[in-house]
N, C-alpha and C positions, 0 to 999 in steps of 0.2 A: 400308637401314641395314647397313654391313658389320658383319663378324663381329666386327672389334674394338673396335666402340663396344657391341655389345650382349654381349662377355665385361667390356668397364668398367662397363656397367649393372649388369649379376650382380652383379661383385665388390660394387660401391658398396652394393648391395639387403642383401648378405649382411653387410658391416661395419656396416650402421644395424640391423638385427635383434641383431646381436650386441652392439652397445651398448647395445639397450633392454633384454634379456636380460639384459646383465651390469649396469647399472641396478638394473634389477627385484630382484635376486638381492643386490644392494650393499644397497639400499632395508630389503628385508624379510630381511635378515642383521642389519642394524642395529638393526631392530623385536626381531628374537630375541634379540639382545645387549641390551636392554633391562632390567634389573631388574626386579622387580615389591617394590614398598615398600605396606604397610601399615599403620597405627596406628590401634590397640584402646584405646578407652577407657573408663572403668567409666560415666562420665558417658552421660546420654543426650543430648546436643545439643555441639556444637561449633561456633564463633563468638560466643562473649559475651563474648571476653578474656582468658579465666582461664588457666590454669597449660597448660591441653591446646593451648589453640592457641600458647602460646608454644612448647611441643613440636613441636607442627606445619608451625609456622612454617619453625624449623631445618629439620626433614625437607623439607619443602617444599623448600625451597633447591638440589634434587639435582634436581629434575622433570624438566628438559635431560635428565639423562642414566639417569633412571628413572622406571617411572610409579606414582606416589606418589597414595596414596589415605584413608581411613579409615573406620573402624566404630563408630560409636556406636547408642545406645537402648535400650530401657527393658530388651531381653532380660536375661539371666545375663550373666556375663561368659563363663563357658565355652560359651554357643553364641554369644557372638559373636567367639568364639576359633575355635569349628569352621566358624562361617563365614567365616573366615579363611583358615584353610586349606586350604577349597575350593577355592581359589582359587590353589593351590600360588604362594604369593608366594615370592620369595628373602628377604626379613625381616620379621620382624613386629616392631613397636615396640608398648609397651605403658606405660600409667603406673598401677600396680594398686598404689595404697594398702589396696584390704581385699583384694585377690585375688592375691597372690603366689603360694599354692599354685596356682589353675588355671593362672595362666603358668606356671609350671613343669612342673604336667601333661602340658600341652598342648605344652611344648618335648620332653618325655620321650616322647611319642607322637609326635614330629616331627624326627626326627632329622637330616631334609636343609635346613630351616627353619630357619635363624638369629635367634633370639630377642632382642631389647634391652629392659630393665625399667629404666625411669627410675624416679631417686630411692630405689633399693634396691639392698642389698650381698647377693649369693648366699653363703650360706655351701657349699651343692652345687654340687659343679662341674660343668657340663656343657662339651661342647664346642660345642653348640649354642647359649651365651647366652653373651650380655654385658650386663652392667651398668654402670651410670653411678649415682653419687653425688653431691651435696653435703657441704660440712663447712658445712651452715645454721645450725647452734648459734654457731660463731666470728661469722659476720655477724652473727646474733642478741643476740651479747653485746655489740657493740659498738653495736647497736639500744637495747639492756637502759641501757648506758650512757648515751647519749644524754638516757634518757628522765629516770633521776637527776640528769642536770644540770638540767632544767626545771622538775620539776614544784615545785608551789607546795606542793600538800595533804598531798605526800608518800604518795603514795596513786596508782597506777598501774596498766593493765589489759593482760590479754591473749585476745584472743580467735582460739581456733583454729576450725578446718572441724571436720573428722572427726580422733579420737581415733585415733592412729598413731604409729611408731618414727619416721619425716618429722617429722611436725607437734607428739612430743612435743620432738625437736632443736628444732624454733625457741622453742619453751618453757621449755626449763631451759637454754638457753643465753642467751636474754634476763633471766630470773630471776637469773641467774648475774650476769650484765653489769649489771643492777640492784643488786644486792646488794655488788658489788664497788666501783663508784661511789658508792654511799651511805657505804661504809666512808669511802672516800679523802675525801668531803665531810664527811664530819663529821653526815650525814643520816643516821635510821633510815625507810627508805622500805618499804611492804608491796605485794605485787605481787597481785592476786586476776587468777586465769586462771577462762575460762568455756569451752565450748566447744559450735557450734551444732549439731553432728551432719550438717554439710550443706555442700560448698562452691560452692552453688548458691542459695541461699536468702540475697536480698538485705535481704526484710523483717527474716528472723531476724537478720540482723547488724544491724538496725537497734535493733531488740527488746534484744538483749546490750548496745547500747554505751547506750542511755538509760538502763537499767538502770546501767551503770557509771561515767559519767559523773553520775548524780542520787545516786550512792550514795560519792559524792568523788572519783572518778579524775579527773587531769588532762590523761594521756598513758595512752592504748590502743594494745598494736601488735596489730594484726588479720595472723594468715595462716591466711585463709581464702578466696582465691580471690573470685568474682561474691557470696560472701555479707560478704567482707571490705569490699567497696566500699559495702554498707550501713552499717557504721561509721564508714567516710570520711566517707560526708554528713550521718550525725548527728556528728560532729566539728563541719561546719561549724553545724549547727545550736545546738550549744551553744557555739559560738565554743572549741572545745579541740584539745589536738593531737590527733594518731595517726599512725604510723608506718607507710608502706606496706611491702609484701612483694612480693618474685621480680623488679619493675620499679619502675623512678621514679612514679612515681604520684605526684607534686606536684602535675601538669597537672587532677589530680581535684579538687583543694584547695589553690591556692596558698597561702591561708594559712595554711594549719589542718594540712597534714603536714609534719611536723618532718623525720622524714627518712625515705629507704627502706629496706630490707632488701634487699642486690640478689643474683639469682642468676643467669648468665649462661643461662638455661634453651638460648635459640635458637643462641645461637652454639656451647653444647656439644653441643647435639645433631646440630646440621648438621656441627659437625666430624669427632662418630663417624661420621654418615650416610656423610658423603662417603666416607671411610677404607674404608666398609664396603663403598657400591657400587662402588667402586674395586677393589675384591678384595685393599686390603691389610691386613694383618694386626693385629693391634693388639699392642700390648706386654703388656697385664695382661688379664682378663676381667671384674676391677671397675676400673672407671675412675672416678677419683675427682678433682670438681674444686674447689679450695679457695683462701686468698689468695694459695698461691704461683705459680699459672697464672691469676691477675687473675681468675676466674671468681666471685669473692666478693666481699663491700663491704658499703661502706654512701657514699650520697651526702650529698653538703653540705646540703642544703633548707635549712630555715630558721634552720640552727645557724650561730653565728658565727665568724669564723673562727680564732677560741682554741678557742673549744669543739670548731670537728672539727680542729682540731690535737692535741690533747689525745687526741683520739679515734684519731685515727692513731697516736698514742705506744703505746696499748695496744694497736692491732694490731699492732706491730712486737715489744710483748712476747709476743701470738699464736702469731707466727712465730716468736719464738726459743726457744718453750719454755718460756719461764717464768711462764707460764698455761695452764693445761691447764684448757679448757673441758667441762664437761657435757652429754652431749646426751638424759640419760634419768632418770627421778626417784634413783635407786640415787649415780650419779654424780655429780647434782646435790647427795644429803645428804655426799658424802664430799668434795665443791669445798668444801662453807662448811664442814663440820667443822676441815678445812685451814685455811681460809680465815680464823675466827674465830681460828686460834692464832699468825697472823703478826702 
C-alpha cells in the first residue's frame, strides 16, 4: 500500500469521526435547546375529560419542540409546585381555581421560571407570569338566553364545581342572559344555582340535577367539569335539557343538550404555549380571550334555527357594547337594577 492511498485512508478515517462528533454535538445541542414544559394541577388525576386535560391537550401540541409533562395528586398544591421546580423546567402552567396565592408564591421564589395561570387575571405584575382569561360570563349569557327560550316551567338550574371568581362568571352571566330573555318574552322565569364543592364528583352532579329537575327545572347549565357530566345523564334520565360547558358535549346527550357553552380552552393555550417556547414575546401579561378572537360561543344543538339566530343578534349587541354582562353577584344586582328601568 503506497503512502498515498494510506494518507486517503487517514484523511477519509478523520472526516467520518468528525461527522459523528459534529452529529453527536447537533444531536445533544438540540436535546439542550429543548424546553422543559410542565402543568400543575390542583386535581389529583388527569384523563377523565375535564377542563385539565383540555389544558393539556393545547400544551401538549408543542411536544416536537418541548418536553411537556405534568403534576397532579392528592399532595398541596404547593409541594407539587416545589416538585416542580426541581425540575428547573422553563414554564410551569398551572389551572389554580383555590390556589392562586401559591402560584404566585412559587413564581415570586422562581424568578427564572415563567409562570402561566389559566382562567385568572393577575392584578401583581410579575415578569415571570402570564395569565390567560375568559370573558365565560358573555358565553354564559347567551347560554342564560337559550335556556328562556325553552323552558316550559319557567323554572331553570345551574349547577357549578367549586365556588370561585371562574365559576361565579358562568353564573351571573347565565342568570344575567336568563333574566334578560325572559324580559324580551314576556316570561318571568327564576333561576336556582346549586353548587357541588367538587369538579370531580360525577355522582354528586347527579344528586344536584335530580334534585333540580324533581323540584321543576326544565333546563340546567352545569359548569362543572367530570361532576357536570353527571347532570348530563340525569338530563337524559328525566328526558330534560341541560347545557354543556368549555366543549360541545352534545355527543354525551344528543337529545337532551340544548346547547354548549364553548371555551376555546386547547387552542388558547397551545397558542400561548407555542409563543412561549418559541421565545416570543407576548403583547400583554393577561391575555384575554373573548367573542372578538372566536375563542367564545355558544353552539347550535338543538336550538332552531330562529332561536340561534336570535341568539346571535344578542351577541352582536355583546360586542357592540350595548350589554354589559355581569360576571360576579355585585354586578350582576347592578345589570338587573339597569336592566328593570329600560
Amino acid at each position: 500500500m503506497n503512502n498515498r492511498v494510506i494518507v486517503s485512508i487517514v484523511i477519509a478515517l478523520v472526516l467520518v469521526v468528525a461527522i459523528i462528533a459534529s452529529a453527536a454535538y447537533i444531536i445533544t445541542d438540540e436535546k439542550e435547546e429543548r424546553k422543559t414544559v410542565i402543568l400543575v394541577i390542583e386535581e389529583e388525576a388527569i384523563g377523565d375529560g375535564s377542563y385539565n386535560d383540555l389544558v393539556f391537550k393545547g400544551i401538549k401540541s408543542a411536544s416536537a419542540e418541548a418536553n411537556v409533562s405534568y403534576i397532579a395528586g392528592s399532595e398541596s398544591m404547593k409541594d407539587k409546585l416545589d416538585k416542580a421546580t426541581s425540575q428547573t423546567p422553563d414554564i410551569i402552567w398551572t389551572v389554580p381555581s383555590k390556589t392562586n396565592k401559591e402560584v404566585i408564591d412559587s413564581a415570586k421564589a422562581n424568578p427564572d421560571i415563567l409562570y402561566v395561570m389559566v382562567d385568572f387575571q393577575s392584578e401583581e405584575k410579575l415578569d415571570n407570569l402570564i395569565t390567560i382569561s375568559f370573558n365565560s360570563n358573555e358565553s354564559s349569557f347567551l347560554g342564560g338566553c337559550a335556556a328562556a327560550m325553552l323552558t316550559e316551567t319557567n323554572v331553570v338550574g345551574f349547577v357549578g364545581g367549586q365556588e370561585s371568581e371562574v365559576i361565579e362568571a358562568f353564573e351571573y352571566g347565565y342568570k344575567a342572559g336568563v333574566d334578560y330573555a325572559s324580559k324580551i318574552l314576556g316570561k318571568n322565569v327564576e333561576t336556582i344555582s346549586q353548587y357541588a364543592d367538587s369538579f370531580t364528583d360525577k355522582d354528586k352532579g347527579r344528586t344536584i340535577a335530580q334534585e333540580l329537575y324533581e323540584g321543576g327545572c326544565d333546563v340546567i347549565f352545569q359548569a362543572a367539569g367530570v361532576t357536570g357530566i353527571g347532570v348530563i345523564e340525569e338530563a337524559k334520565v328525566y328526558d330534560k335539557w341541560v347545557i354543556g360547558s368549555d366543549s360541545d358535549q352534545e355527543y354525551l346527550a344528543p337529545d337532551n343538550v340544548l346547547t354548549s357553552v364553548i371555551k376555546e380552552i386547547t387552542k388558547a393555550t397551545a397558542l400561548v404555549n407555542e409563543q412561549l417556547v418559541n421565545d416570543e414575546k407576548l403583547a400583554v401579561q393577561n391575555v384575554v380571550f373573548d367573542f372578538s378572537n372566536g375563542a367564545e360561543g355558544i353552539v347550535q344543538g338543538n336550538l332552531t334555527d330562529n332561536q340561534y339566530k336570535d341568539i346571535m343578534q344578542i351577541k352582536e349587541k355583546i360586542l357592540s357594547g350595548d350589554i354589559n354582562v355581569p360576571d360576579d353577584k355585585l354586578s350582576y344586582e347592578k345589570f338587573i337594577q339597569n336592566f328593570v328601568q329600560l
